[in-house]
C-alpha positions in Angstrom: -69.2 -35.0 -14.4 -67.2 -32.4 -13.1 -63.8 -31.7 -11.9 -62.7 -29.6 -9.7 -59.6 -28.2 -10.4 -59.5 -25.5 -7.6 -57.2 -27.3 -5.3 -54.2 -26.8 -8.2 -55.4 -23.0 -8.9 -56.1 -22.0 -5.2 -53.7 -19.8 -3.3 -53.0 -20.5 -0.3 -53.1 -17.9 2.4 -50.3 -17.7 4.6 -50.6 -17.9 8.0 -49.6 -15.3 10.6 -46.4 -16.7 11.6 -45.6 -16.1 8.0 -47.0 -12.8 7.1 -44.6 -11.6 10.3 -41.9 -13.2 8.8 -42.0 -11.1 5.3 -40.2 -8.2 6.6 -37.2 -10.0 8.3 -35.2 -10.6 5.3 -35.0 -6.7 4.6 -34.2 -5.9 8.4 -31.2 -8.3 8.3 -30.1 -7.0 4.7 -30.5 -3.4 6.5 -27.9 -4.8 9.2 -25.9 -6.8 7.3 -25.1 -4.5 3.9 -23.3 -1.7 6.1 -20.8 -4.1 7.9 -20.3 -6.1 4.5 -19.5 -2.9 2.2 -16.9 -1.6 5.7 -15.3 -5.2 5.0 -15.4 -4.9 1.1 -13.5 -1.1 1.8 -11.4 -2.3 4.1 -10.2 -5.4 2.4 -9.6 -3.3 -0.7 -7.8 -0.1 0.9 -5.2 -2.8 2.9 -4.8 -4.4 -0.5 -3.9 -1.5 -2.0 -1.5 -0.4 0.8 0.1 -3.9 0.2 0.5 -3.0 -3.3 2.2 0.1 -2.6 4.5 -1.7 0.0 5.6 -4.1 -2.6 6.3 -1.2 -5.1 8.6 0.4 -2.8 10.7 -2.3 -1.4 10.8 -3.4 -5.7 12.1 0.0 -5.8 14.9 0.4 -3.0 16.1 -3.1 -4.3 16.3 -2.0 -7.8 17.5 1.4 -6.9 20.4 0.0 -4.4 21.3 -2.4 -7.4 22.4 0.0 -9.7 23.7 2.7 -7.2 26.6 -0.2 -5.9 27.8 -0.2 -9.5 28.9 3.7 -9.3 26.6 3.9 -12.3 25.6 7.4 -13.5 22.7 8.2 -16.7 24.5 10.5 -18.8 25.1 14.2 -17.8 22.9 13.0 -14.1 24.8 12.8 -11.0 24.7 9.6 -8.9 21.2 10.8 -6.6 19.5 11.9 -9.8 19.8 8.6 -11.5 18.6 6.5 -8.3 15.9 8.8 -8.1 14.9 8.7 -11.3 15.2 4.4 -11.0 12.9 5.1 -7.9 10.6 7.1 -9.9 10.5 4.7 -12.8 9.5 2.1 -10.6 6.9 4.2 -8.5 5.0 5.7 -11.0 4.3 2.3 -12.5 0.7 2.5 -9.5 -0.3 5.5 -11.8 -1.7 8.2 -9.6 -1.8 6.4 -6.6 1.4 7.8 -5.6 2.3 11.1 -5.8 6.2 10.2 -6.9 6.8 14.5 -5.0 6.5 12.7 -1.9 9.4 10.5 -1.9 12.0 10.8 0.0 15.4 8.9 -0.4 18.1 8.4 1.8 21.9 6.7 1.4 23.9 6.7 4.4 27.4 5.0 3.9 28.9 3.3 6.8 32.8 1.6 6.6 31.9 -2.0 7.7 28.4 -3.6 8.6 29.3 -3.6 12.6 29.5 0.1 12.6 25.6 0.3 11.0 23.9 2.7 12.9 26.4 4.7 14.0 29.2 7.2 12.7 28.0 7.2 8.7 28.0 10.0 6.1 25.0 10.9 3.9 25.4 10.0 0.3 26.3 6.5 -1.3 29.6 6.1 -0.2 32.4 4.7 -2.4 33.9 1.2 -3.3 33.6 -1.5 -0.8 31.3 1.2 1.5 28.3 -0.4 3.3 24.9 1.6 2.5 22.0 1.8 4.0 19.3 2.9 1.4 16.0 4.4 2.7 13.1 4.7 0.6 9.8 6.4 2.6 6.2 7.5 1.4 3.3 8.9 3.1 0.3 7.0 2.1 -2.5 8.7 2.2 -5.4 6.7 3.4 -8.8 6.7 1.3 -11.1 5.4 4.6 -11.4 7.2 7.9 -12.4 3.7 9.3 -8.7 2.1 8.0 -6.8 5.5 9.1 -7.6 4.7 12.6 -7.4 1.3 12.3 -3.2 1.3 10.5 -2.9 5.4 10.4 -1.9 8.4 12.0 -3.7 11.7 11.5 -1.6 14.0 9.9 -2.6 17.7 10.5 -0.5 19.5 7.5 -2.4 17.2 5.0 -5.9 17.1 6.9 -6.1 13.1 6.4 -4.7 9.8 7.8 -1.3 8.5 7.0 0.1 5.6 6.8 4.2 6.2 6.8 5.4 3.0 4.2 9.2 2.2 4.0 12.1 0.0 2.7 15.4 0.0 3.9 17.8 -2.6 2.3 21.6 -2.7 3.1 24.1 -3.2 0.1 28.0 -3.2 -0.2 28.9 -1.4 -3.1 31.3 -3.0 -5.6 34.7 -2.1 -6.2 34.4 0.2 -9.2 36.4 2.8 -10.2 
């Protein structure tokens, strides 16, 4: 008696319809891979620029905070201590931002009406309305996202993408 146990141990062939098949998985990966890792970039360079955009609007509020006390660090004038606050609060990304490139501004205005016209550079005194102005030039890392959100800056050779806060504070009557 004998048993036949081919039928477990036989491979079956494939038919043609299958053996045309075989390649299409790695034609669609070839297709698909490219647009997924320009998502996965794209997602992650916006992310950080969020990051950054949080940092600085952090910043200007902290910064604003303390300058409408008429607080001064030690031997530091009033500009040198918000810009060291600003700094502080900047450099916390690491090397992501280049805390050179900031640029602050405090322009003090005598009531909240007269915003936008007729102030004076610096941060004013008691009961003054500022305007604090904290700008960055982010550099972006991905051509595709600089034309997307950026501007192609020509001194730097690179896109930008100019992030700001503004925030508007009366200062408190110190003195």
């Amino acid at each position: 008696m004998t048993m036949k146990f081919s039928p477990l141990f036989h491979r079956r062939r494939g038919s043609t319809t299958n053996r045309r098949r075989r390649g299409a998985t790695a034609v669609e990966m070839a297709l698909l891979t490219p647009v997924f890792f320009l998502l996965l970039i794209g997602i992650t360079e916006f992310c950080l620029v969020l990051t950054a955009q949080q940092l600085i609007e952090n910043a200007a509020y902290n910064a604003s905070r303390l300058a409408k006390t008429g607080y001064v660090n030690g031997a530091m004038t009033q500009p040198q201590t918000v810009l060291q606050v600003v700094t502080n609060e900047l450099s916390s990304f690491g090397s992501l931002i280049d805390t050179s490139k900031i640029t602050t501004t405090a322009t003090a205005y005598g009531s909240f009406t007269g915003i936008g016209t007729g102030g004076t550079n610096g941060y004013g005194t008691q009961q003054q309305i500022v305007v604090y102005t904290i700008s960055y030039p982010w550099t972006l890392f991905t051509p595709m996202m600089g034309q997307i959100i950026g501007t192609w800056s020509s001194s730097t050779n690179s896109w930008v993408l100019n992030l700001s806060s503004r925030i508007v504070v009366r200062n408190e009557p110190y003195g």
